[in-house]
N, C-alpha and C positions, 0 to 999 in steps of 0.2 A: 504494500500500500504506500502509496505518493504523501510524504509528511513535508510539508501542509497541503490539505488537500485543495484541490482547486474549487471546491465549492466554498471551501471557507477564504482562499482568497479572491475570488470573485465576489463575495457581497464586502470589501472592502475595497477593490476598483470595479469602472463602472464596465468594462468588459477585455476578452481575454487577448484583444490586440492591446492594450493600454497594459495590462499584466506581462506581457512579453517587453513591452519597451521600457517598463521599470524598471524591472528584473534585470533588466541586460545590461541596461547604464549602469544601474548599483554594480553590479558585478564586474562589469568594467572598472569601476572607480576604484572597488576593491581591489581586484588586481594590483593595479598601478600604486597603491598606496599602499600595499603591503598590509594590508586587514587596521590599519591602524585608527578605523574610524568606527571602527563596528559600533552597531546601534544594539546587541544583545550581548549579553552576558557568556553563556554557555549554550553556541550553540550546537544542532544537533547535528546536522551536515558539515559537508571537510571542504565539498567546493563552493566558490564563491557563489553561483547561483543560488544555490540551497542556501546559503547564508541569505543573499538575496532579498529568496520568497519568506525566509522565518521573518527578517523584517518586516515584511507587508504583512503578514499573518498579525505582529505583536501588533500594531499600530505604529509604528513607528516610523515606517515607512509610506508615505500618500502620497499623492499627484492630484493637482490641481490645473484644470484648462483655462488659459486665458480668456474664453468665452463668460467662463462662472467667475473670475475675478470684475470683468466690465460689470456684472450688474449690482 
């Protein structure tokens, strides 16, 4: 089984194309900065992805559209 699963990180983004583009960039960033910014404690996965989605899973990780900032 997929930990976290994509139903619970889908009612925290608003679908699964915006879920792939967070994920990706976080993990990117991780990469490149050597995990030195992680937003969790102990996490449960090794690669950055999985680090990733545990963020989005805690809340800790969200996205916001320029569309929902104008109004």
């Amino acid at each position: 089984m997929l930990y976290p699963s994509i139903d619970n990180l889908l009612t925290k983004l608003d679908s699964k194309y915006t879920l792939v583009t967070v994920s990706s960039r976080r993990a990117r960033y991780l990469k490149d900065s050597n995990e030195k910014d992680l937003m969790i404690e102990k996490p449960v996965s090794y690669k950055q992805v999985g680090k990733a989605l545990e963020e989005i899973s805690s809340g800790q990780l969200s996205f916001k559209r320029k569309e929902d900032e104008e109004e």
